[in-house]
Each structure stands twice: as structure tokens, then as C-alpha cells.
N, C-alpha and C positions, 0 to 999 in steps of 0.2 A: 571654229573648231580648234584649232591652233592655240587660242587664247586658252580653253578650258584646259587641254593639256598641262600650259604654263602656270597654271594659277596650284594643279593637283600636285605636284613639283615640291616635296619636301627639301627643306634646306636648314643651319644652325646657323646661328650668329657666330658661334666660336669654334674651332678646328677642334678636333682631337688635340693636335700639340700644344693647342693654347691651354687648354683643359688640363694636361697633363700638368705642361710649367706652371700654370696655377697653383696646383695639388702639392707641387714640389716648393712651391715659394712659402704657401701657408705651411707649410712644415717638411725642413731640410733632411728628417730623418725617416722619412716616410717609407715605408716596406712598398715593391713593385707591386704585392698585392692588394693593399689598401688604395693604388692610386687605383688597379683595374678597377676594383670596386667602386668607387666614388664618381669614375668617368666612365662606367659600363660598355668598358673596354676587354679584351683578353690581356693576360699577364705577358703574353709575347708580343701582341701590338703595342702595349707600354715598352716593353722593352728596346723594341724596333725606335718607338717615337725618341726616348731618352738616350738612344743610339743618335738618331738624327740629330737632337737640339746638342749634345755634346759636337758632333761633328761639324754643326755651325758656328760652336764657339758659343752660345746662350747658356749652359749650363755647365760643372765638372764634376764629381763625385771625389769622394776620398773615403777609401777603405776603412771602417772601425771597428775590430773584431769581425763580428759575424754580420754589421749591416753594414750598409752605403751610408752617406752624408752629402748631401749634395749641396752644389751653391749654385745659384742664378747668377749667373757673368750679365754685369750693368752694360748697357749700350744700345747703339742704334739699330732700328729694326732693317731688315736685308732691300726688302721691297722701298725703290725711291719714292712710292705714292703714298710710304707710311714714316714719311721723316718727318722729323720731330720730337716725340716725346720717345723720351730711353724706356727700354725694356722694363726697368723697376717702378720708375713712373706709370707707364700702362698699367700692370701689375699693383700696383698701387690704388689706382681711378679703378678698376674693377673691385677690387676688393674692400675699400672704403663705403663705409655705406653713407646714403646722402647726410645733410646735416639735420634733416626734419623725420630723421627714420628713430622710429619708439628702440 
């Protein structure tokens, strides 16, 4: 019984936040609205999240005119079980498509 439970158990490969820095990597000048959309998020949970990854130090924004500009700050991931490849690296390996893709 227990088992059936575990299996009904929806789960993602990727965070919200990864999802977000993604969106912001593939393009630095992205409107908060375009990432809710693409990550079928709300414009305030993006907001919340790109609060959080600035406040870890992974991202920073600069003012231009009427939009944001953000930058992916390079570096090691927080979690010691995911040391190794830097932030833009990961970011990288996900977004590279294989070498045998049409």
C-alpha cells in the first residue's frame, strides 16, 4: 500500500529556481513576465525566486531605463553534494543540445 502511494508522488527534475536562472541565462534582458510565462510560474513567485538567487550571490541585475539586465554570477553550487561544475557550466550542459541532435 505504501509503495502505491510512492510511485502516485509527482515530482520535477528541476527547481523552480533552476528554471528561472535558466530563462535569465538564455536571455539577460528578459521581462519578469516572460520568465512567469515560460516557467508557468506567477510574476510574484518569479520575483520572490530572482530575490532569493541575488541574495545567494548566483545572479545581480542593473537598472536600464525602464528594464532590468541581469547577469549569472559564475561559481560553485551551495549544496557540498553538488561540487564541482560552476554555475555557468551546469547552465551550459543543460542547455547544449547533444552532439547527434538534428
Amino acid at each position: 500500500m505504501e509503495r502505491a502511494a510512492e510511485s502516485s508522488r509527482q515530482w520535477t527534475f528541476l527547481t523552480n529556481h533552476a528554471r528561472v536562472l535558466i530563462q535569465i541565462y538564455r536571455d539577460p534582458g528578459i521581462r519578469v513576465r516572460d520568465i512567469a510565462a515560460r516557467c508557468l510560474l506567477t510574476e510574484r513567485a518569479v520575483q520572490r525566486i530572482i530575490s532569493d538567487l541575488e541574495e545567494a550571490g548566483y545572479l545581480s541585475h542593473e537598472r536600464r531605463g525602464r528594464t532590468n539586465h541581469y547577469h549569472v554570477i559564475d561559481g560553485q553550487l551551495r549544496h557540498p553534494a553538488d561540487a564541482g561544475p560552476t554555475i555557468a557550466e551546469l547552465l551550459s550542459a543543460l542547455l547544449t543540445p547533444p552532439p547527434d541532435a538534428p
